[in-house]
Every structure is written in structure tokens, then in C-alpha cells.
N, C-alpha and C positions, 0 to 999 in steps of 0.2 A: 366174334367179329374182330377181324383186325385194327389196329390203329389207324393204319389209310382211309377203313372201309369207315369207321367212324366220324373222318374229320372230312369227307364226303358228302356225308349223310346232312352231318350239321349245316353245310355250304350251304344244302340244297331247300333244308327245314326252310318256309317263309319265316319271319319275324313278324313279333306282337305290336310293336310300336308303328302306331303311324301318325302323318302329319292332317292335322283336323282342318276340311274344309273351312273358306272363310265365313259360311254362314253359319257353319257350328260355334267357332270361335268369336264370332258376330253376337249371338244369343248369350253363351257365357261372358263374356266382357259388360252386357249388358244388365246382368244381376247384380254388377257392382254398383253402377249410375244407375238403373232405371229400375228405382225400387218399387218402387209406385207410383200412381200419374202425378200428387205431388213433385216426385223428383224429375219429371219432365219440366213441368213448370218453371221449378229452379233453374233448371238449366236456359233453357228458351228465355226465360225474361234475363238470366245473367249474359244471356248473348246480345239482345237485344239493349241493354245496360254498356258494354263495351262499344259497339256500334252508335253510340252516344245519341242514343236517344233521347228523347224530350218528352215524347207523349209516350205511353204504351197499354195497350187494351187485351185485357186479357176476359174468352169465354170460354166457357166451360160447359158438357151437355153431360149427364149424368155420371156423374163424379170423377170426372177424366176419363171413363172407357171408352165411353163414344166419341167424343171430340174435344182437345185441347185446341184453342185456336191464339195466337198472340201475333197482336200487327203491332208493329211499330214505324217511326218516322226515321229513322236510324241510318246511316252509311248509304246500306244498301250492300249488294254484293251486283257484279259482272258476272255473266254468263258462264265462264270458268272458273270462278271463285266458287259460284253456286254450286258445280259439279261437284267441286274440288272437296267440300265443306262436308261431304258425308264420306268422304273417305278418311277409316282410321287414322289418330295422328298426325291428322293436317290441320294445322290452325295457323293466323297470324298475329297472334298474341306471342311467339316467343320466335325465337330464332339460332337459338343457341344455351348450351348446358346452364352458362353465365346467368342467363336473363330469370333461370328459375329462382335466383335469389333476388332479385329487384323486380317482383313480379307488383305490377299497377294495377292488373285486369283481373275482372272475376273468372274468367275463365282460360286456361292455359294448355290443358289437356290435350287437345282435341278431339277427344271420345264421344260427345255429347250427343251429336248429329247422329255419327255413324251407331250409336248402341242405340236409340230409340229408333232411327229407323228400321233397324234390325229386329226391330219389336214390333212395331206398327206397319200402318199404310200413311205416309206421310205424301203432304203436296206442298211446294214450296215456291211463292212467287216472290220475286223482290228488283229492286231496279236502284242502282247504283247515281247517285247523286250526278246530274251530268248528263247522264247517259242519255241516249233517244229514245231507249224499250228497255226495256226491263225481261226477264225471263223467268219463265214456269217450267215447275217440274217436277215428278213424280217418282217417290220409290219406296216401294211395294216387298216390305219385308226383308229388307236389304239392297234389293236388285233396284236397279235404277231405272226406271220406264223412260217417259217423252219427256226432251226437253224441248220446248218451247219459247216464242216470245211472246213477250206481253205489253199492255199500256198501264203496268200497275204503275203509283204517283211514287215518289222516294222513300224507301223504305223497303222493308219485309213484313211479310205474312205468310206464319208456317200453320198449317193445318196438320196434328197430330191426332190419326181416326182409330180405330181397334185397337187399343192398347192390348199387347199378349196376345194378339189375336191366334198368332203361332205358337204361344206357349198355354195350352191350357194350368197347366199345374203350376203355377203364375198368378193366372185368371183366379183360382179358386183359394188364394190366401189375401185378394182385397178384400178389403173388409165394405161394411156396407155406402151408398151413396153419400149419403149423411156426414159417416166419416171420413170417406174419402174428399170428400167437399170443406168440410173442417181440416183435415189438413192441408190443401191447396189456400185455405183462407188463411192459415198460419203466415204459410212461405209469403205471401204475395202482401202479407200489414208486415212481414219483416223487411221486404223491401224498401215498402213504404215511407219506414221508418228512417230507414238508411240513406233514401235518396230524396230526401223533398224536395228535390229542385225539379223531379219528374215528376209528371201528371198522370197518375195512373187511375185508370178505369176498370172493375170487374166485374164481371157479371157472369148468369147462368141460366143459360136457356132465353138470354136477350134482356135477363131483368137485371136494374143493377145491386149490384151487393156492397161495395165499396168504391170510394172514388178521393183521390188526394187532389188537391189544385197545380205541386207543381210551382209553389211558390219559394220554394228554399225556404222557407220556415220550418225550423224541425217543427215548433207548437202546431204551425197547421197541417203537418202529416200527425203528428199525434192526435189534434182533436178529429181528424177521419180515422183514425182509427180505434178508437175510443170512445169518442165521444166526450158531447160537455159537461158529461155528471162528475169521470174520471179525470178528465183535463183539468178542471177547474181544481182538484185537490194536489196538484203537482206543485213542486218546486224544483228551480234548477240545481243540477249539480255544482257547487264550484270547485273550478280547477284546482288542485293544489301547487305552493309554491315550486315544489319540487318538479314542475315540467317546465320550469321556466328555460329557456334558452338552449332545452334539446331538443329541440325541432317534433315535439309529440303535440297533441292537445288531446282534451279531454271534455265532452259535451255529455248533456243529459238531463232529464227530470227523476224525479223521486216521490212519492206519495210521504203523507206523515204519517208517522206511526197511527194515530189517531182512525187512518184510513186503512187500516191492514188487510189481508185479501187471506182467505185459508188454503190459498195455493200460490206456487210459484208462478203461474200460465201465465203470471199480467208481467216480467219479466225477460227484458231483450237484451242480449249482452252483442251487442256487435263491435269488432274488430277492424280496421279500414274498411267501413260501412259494413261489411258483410258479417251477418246472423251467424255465430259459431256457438259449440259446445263446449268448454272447456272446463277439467275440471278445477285448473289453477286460481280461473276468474269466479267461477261458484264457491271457494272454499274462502276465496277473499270477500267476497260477497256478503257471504252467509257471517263469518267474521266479525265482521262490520256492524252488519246489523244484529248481531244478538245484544250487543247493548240498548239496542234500542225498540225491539220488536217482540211482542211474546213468543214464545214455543209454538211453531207452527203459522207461524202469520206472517205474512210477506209484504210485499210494497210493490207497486205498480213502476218499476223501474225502464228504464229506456237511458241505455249506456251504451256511448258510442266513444270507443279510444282511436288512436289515428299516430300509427305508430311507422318508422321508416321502413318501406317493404325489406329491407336486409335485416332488422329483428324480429321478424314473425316468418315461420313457415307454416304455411298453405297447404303444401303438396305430402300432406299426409295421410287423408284417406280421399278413393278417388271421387266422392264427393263434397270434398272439400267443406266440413265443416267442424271439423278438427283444426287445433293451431298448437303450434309449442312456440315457445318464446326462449329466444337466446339470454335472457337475465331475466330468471323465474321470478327468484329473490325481488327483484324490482319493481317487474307487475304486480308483484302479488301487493308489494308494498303501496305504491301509486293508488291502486282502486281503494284500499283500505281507508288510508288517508282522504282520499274524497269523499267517501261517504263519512265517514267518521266528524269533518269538518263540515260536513254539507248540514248533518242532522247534531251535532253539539249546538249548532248555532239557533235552533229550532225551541219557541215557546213551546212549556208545557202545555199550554193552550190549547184548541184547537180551533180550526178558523171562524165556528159558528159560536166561541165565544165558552165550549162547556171544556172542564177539564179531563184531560184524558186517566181514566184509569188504568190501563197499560203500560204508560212511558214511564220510562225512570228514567231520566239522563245520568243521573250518578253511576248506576252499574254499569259494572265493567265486562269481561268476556266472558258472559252465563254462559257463553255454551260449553266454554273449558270449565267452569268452576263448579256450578252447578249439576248436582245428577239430573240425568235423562229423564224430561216429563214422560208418562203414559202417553197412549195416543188418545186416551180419552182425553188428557186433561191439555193437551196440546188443540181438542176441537173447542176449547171452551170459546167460546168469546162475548160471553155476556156479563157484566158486572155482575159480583157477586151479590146478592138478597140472601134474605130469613127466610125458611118455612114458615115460621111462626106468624110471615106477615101473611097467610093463606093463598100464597103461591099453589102449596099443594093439597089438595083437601081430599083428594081422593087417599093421597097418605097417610097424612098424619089423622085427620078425622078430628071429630068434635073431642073425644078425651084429649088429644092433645093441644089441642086451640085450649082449651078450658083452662092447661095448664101455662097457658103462653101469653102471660097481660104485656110482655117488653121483649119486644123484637132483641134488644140490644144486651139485656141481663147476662150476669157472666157464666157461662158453663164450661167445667162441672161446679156445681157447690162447695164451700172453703173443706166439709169436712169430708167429701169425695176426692177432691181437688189432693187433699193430702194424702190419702192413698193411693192416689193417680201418680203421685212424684217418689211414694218408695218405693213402688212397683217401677217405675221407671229405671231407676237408679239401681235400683236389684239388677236390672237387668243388662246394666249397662258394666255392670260390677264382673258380671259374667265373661265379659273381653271374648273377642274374635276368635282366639286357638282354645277353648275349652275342647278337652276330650271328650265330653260330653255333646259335644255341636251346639252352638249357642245360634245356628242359624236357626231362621223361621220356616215354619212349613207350614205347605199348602196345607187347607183344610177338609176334607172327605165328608165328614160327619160334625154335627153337635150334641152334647149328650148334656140336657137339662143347662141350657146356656141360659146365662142372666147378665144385665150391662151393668157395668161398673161407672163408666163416666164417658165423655169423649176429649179425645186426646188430641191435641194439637190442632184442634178445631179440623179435621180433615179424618180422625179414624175412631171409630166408636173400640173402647175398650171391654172385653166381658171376660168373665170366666164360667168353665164348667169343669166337670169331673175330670176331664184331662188335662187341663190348666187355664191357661190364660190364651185367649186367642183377637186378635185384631181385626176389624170390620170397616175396608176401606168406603166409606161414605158416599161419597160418587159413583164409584161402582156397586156398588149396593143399590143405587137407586135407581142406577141409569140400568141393573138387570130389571126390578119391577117393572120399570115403564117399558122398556123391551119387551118383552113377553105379555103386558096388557095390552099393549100395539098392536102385536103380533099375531094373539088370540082376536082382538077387536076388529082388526081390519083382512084377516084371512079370507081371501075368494069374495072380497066386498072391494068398493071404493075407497080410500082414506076418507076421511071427515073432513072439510073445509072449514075456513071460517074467514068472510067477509071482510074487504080491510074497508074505512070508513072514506078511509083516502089511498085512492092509487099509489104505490112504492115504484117509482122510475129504478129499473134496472141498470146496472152497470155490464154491460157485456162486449165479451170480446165479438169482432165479427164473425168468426166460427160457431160461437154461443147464440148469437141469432138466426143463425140458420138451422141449428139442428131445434130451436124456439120455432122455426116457422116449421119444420116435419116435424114435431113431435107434438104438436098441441095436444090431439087428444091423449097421446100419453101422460102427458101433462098434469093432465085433469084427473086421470087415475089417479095418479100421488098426489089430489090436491091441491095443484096448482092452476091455479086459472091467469093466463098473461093474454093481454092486451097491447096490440099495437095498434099508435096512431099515426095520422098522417104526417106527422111528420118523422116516423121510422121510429121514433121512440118505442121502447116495449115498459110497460107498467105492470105489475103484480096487482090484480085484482082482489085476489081469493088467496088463501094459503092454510098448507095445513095445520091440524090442531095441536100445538105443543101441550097433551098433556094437562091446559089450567091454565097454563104463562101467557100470557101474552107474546108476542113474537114482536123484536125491534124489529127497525129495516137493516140492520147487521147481519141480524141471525137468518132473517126471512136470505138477504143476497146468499150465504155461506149454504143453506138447505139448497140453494139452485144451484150455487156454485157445484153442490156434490152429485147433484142430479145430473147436471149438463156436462160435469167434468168425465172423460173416459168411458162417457156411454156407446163406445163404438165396439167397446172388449165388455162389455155386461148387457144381457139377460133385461128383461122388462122387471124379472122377477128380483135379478140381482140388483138392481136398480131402485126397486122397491125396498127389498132386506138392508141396502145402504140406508136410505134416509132414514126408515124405522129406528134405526141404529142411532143417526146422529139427530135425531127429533127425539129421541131415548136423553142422551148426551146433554143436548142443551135445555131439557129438561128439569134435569133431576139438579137434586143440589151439590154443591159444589166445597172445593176443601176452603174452608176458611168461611162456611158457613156454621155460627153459631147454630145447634140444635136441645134441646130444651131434653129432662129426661124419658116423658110421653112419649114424645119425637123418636126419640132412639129406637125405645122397645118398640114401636109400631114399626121402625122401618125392620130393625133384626125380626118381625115376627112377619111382614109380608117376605119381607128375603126368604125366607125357610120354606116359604110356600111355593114357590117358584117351582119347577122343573128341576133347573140346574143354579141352584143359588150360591154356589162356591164359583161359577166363573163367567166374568161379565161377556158381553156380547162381543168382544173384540178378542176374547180367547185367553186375557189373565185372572189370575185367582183374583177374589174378592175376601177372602177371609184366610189369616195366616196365624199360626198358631206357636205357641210359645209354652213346649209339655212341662206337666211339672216334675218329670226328670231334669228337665235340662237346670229349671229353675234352684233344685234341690243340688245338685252339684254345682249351682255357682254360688251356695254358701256353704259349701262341703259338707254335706250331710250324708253324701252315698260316695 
């Protein structure tokens, strides 16, 4: 083939590239915003928030698929706005490249309308302050049906119906109503949070679920959204000196440590009002508080900074809850400082008068200084006790009771104690670069193990034929009770046991809802809750720790782990969790005193186990120290 004949051919070949319809490009634009009916919601009530709303009512019909509904008292939009408002790219929040730096509103995009209706069947009626009618109107998957007038009052109300209705493969990555419902309840108490001067009403299926007055009080959007078991343990943030005179401020409440939560969930970092993620503001956060918060335990915080729109940018992910800050260094510094001054100034006390065992005001930044807790010993949260006071009797049993007249006596014994400290130092003697590896290693097997003493009130010391091996104690016990759990309540109910007086729960509004669907789940693991008339939820019934008795600490933290993430687990996985952490707060703890009896009976149930080298959370429990290693760090081989 000639060279003409080729460059012919090519002319003629059509091309691969084409330009995608606007409903195709409608659908993809919308994966970005409308992740799920949650992120309809956000958007809708951020629209109805710029529209300066007063009142805003938001309903809900099975978990957003069927129907988003949000009226508001707002602007309003004219008849051409209304059209206007679903096409890509149109909004009246900006008007220029400029205004994306001095952005005021929550919403600037313009995408919002046009991706979800591109998703749904939307109807939208609203009527412009002023105006004689107002107008309706419909559009059905992108395309825009009737427009309309109407006698709607001032305001809008959008109706969002079939979410995905066009995208099946969409459809089948929501997750169930529950959760879906629990995330709309997240979005809609962070507004809450951010705007008390609105009134907001929400409900589901016409009942209501939360409602704020609308008073410009933050405390009275926090006690709707919380409630007054939560509310009532708050203090405010104070400002630190350092905002003075740069046009910032800084608001908020704080739990006392006394109050701590074994999750972050009860924490709201908002940025000019609006709920972001950042991880500048969590790493300041978290900062802050390790001086004053255990490993793993949080504070019921609600932080709101209010910074000049020209030092935060917004317009970083198109759901805008991302921010970066033009003087990192600053913010980070700012948050620090207010928590830091907020909680120094804070009695050890706690407000019902008892002293906290957790707070240390003295220490500094554990979380730099100190090595990383287990995740076991991060769920503890219960003062530490004695076995010996017959916390656990199915453990230790009558030989060891017999040997345990003083909870408090010192162990190990003066003449164990002194081969507990040369053996230490032996091994300490050993140093980090021995050629020999003076690291510890996991344990496989014990061959004729026997205990020597417990060491540092946290690890039982023993040796056998291979040398010296270590027996983390918590984990040690928290596997027995695991696997008695586990054998005990296989393809049965858990065990209850009666509380004498109702325990008023602390719950998020998400955490009541999936409390009203899950009752009888509930009740499998144990848990029997009660709500009364006046919406409160009460812990009836709860499972059996084991022998211990359960505070109202442990009992909240057991439901915190039940209700936490149940939308990504299994009945079953949901079950193997609390087993786990009903194991956990169980069992004893490091800096629990243990008597000799005590020891050999826990090393002798551990051996019994299944898998007694590795606790329920998947680390070793017993680490070894061969007597090679030991015989080369006094140079004998």
C-alpha cells in the first residue's frame, strides 16, 4: 500500500473519542456529591441554610431511598431561578474566580441540584418572598418535566424520591436502613450544632426523631442533641489569649475527663459552622488531650472556630468537607492551647464529688512519650481491683482464695522478689545488638512451665526447659474468659443479669434509632433497654461480666461497641465483638496485685485453652526469653 493510499485510509478510519451525553456526564458527576442519601441531605439543608432559613424540617422514608423531603421558610426562588437551579454550574453564591476565596456560604458549586436530580425523581415547589405564586416542578432523572404554579407560603420544599433509581449498581452498595438513617441523623445534629439560631425539626416516616428550638443558644442545640445526661457533664471551651484582636473566635464545650466515651462519635470539629474532617484539627485534638485523657477514651466535644473565609479553603473535595488552612502552624497551635487551658484549669474531682482515677493533670504528651497501649488495655475502663477480693472465682477457685487473707500484700515475696530483679538485670545486661538477639519471642509451646513471681504487677514471670518466658496477665485472662464466653453462649442467648436500678443511657440520636430497630437483637447480646415517655432510653438488663459486676461506665462502653458500626457487621460479628470486650473488662488488669495460687491457676487454665499463646484481638500472650539468648549475655557461648 502506498503512502497516499495509507494516509487516506487513516482520514477515513472513524475515531475512538467521543463527547459523553449530558445524562451520562449527569450520573458520573454525581458519584462525586451524591454518595448516599446522607449526602443529599447535606446538600438540601446547606441550601436551605444559605437561603437563610429560620425553621427547617427535614423527613425521611426508609433510609433516604424512598423519600428525602426538606421544607424550609427560606428566600424562596422565582420561577427562573427554579429552572435555573438544576442546571450544572449555576448558582448565586459566587460570581466570580475572586469570591472563591471569601466564600460565606455553604454552598458554591453549583452541582448539588443538578447531580441528585440526575439520580432521582425530584419535585420542587418554592415561592419567592414577595411574590403572588410561587412555582412547581418536576425533573425525572435529569430531564425536567412540568413547570408549574403554585400557592406554596415562602419558602421551598424539595421532594427527593428513588434515590439511584437509575443506577442500580449504586442501589446495591447502600448499606442497610438503620444505617442509612444513622448517617442522615449524624449530618442533620451536625448542623444542629452549627446553627442554633435555626429550628430544626426531623423526623421519619412523620415521627419525630430530633428537634432543636432555634434559640441561638449553642447549650440548647447541644442538649437536643444529646440530651441531659451528656449536657449536664460539659464545660465550655475558653478562648485562648492568642485570638485576641485577629478577628477569629473560638466556641465550644468539653466533657471532663472523669466523663470519657471509648469512642470518638461524641466529637464535632466545625470550622465557620460547618462539620469538616481534618486531619490538622484531629492531630491537635488528640494532642491536647493525651494529657489528660486515658488511651482510648475520648470527650464529648463540640468545637466550633470562626476563622476569616480568606484563611480556610473549602473548595477541596466537591463535597466540601475537607479544609486546609493557610498557617497550619497556627491552627494547630490555637486548638491546642484551648484545650489545654480549658482542661488545666479542671479539679481533679469530679462533679459528683468522687476522685477521678484516670486524670493526671501533671502528665505531659503520653502520646509522644509513652509506648503505644494494646487495644486491649486502651478498652479498659474500669478502676483497677484484686482478684483476691473474689472478683473472679470461677478462676482462681477456693486454693487460691485460701491463699489470699490481704487483697493488698506485696507480690512477689522478698525472697522471690530477689530473683525477680537478677533475672531482670541479667537481662537487661544483655543490650539491644546482642548477636545473639536479645529480642523476645512469641511463644508456640511450654515444655514443664512453672512461675517464678509476677513482675511489674502486669506480667507473670516463669521458666521451663527453654528458658524464661513472660505471661502478659490481662491477656492471659481476657483469652480464658473469651473462650468460656464463647463455648457458654454458642447458638444460645448471652446471660442477662438484672440491674436493680435502671442506667439512663447516654446516646447519640443515630444510637437511638438503631435502639428502636434492633431491640430484639438487643436482647440476644443481653441487653434489655427501655424507653420511657419521655424518649429517655434506660438499660434494664445487661450482660454477665464473668462474676464482676458491671458500673454504668462499662455497662454505656458494652453498648457503645454494640451500637457502634453495626451497619459494616454481622449479628454474629456483633456478637464475637462484645464477647471480646465483656472478655476485656473482665479479666484482670496490669497493676493488678496477684497472689502465688493466683498465678499458677491462671498459667494452668491458659494452657487449657485452644489457643492460649494469642489473645482474642490477635497478639501474643506469652514471650519468651531462650536460654541461649540468656547464656550469651553473660558470655558463655
Amino acid at each position: 500500500m502506498t503512502s497516499d493510499a495509507a494516509t487516506e485510509k487513516n482520514q477515513n478510519t472513524s475515531g475512538v473519542i467521543r463527547v459523553l451525553s449530558e445524562e451520562v456526564v449527569g450520573r458520573i458527576a454525581a458519584g462525586e456529591v451524591v454518595e448516599r442519601p446522607a449526602s443529599v441531605v447535606k446538600e438540601l439543608v446547606e441550601n436551605a441554610i444559605d437561603a437563610q432559613a429560620r425553621r427547617i424540617e427535614i423527613e425521611i422514608k426508609e433510609g433516604g431511598q424512598k423519600l428525602i423531603e426538606i421544607t424550609d421558610d427560606g428566600n424562596g426562588m422565582c420561577r427562573q431561578d427554579a429552572v435555573l437551579a438544576f442546571t450544572p454550574h449555576a448558582t448565586s453564591k459566587i460570581r466570580s474566580e475572586t469570591d472563591l476565596d471569601h466564600l460565606e456560604s455553604l454552598g458554591f458549586r453549583g452541582e448539588a441540584l443538578a447531580t441528585i436530580a440526575a439520580v432521582s425523581r425530584v419535585a420542587l415547589v418554592t415561592r419567592l418572598a414577595g411574590s403572588e405564586a410561587g412555582t412547581r416542578l418536576q425533573v425525572d432523572g435529569g430531564r425536567l418535566g412540568s413547570v408549574e404554579p403554585d400557592h406554596f407560603p415562602r419558602g421551598t420544599r424539595i421532594q427527593v424520591r428513588n434515590l439511584f433509581f437509575n443506577v442500580p449498581a449504586r442501589r446495591k452498595f447502600l448499606k442497610s436502613v438503620q444505617s442509612e438513617m444513622a448517617q442522615i441523623s449524624d449530618v442533620v445534629c451536625h448542623y444542629m450544632l452549627g446553627y442554633p439560631e435555626i429550628a430544626f425539626r426531623f423526623t421519619r416516616n412523620n415521627a419525630p426523631l430530633a428537634s432543636s428550638p432555634g434559640s441561638g443558644s449553642l447549650i440548647d442545640a447541644v442538649l437536643a442533641v444529646y440530651g441531659p445526661e451528656v449536657t449536664g457533664s460539659l464545660i465550655p471551651i475558653k478562648e485562648p489569649l492568642s485570638l485576641a484582636g485577629t478577628g477569629c473566635s473560638l466556641r465550644g464545650f468539653i466533657s471532663r475527663p472523669t466523663d470519657a466515651r471509648p469512642s470518638n462519635r461524641y466529637m464535632t470539629l466545625l470550622v465557620n459552622r460547618r462539620y469538616v474532617r481534618s486531619k490538622l484539627l484531629s492531630q491537635a485534638v488528640a494532642k491536647a488531650l493525651s494529657a489528660f485523657f486515658p488511651r482510648g477514651r475520648w470527650p464529648v466535644l463540640i468545637f466550633d472556630l470562626r476563622l476569616p473565609p480568606e484563611v480556610v479553603d473549602v473548595n477541596v473535595h466537591p463535597q466540601k468537607i475537607e479544609v486546609r488552612f493557610r498557617d497550619e502552624r497556627w491552627i494547630f497551635g490555637l486548638v491546642w492551647e484551648a484545650l489545654q487551658t480549658t482542661l488545666s484549669g479542671l479539679s481533679m474531682v469530679a462533679p459528683d464529688g468522687t476522685a477521678s482515677a484516670d486524670f493526671d493533670i501533671s502528665a505531659e504528651t503520653r502520646a509522644d512519650d509513652q509506648p503505644a497501649a494494646t487495644e486491649s488495655d486502651r478498652d479498659e475502663a474500669t478502676p483497677a481491683f484484686s482478684p483476691s477480693e473474689s472478683a473472679h472465682p470461677s478462676l482462681f477457685g477456693e486454693s487460691a482464695a485460701s491463699g489470699a487473707d490481704s487483697a493488698t500484700s506485696p507480690v512477689p515475696q522478698p525472697a522471690v522478689a530477689g530473683r525477680v530483679y537478677e533475672l531482670k538485670e541479667a537481662v537487661e545486661r544483655l543490650g539491644p545488638n546482642s548477636a545473639a538477639g536479645a529480642a523476645l519471642e512469641p511463644v508456640k509451646q511450654l515444655q514443664e512451665p512453672r512461675i517464678l513471681a509476677q513482675l511489674l504487677q502486669a506480667y507473670l514471670l516463669g521458666e521451663d526447659r527453654d528458658g524464661l518466658f513472660i505471661v502478659d496477665q490481662h491477656a492471659a485472662h481476657e483469652r480464658i474468659l473469651f473462650d468460656t464466653y464463647v463455648q457458654a453462649y454458642r447458638d444460645q442467648k448471652i446471660a442477662a443479669q438484672p440491674l436493680l436500678f435502671p442506667i439512663p443511657l447516654k446516646l447519640l440520636p443515630s444510637e437511638r434509632m438503631i435502639m428502636k430497630e434492633r431491640g430484639e437483637q438487643l436482647r440476644e447480646l443481653g441487653f434489655s433497654i427501655q424507653q420511657e415517655e419521655d424518649g429517655q432510653f434506660y438499660a434494664i438488663s445487661v450482660p454477665i461480666l464473668g462474676g464482676k459486676s458491671a458500673d454504668n461506665e462499662v455497662i454505656q462502653d458494652l453498648l457503645s461497641q454494640v451500637l457502634g458500626g453495626w451497619e459494616t457487621r454481622s449479628l454474629d460479628e456483633v456478637k464475637l465483638d462484645l464477647l471480646k470486650m465483656m472478655a476485656c473488662k473482665a479479666a484482670v488488669k496490669a497493676g493488678d496485685p496477684l497472689k502465688e495460687p493466683e498465678m499458677r491457676s491462671l498459667l494452668e487454665q491458659l494452657l487449657k485453652t485452644p489457643n492460649p499463646f494469642t489473645c482474642p484481638h490477635g497478639r501474643p500472650i506469652v514471650v519468651r526469653l531462650a536460654t541461649r539468648q540468656i547464656e550469651h549475655g553473660f558470655l558463655r557461648v
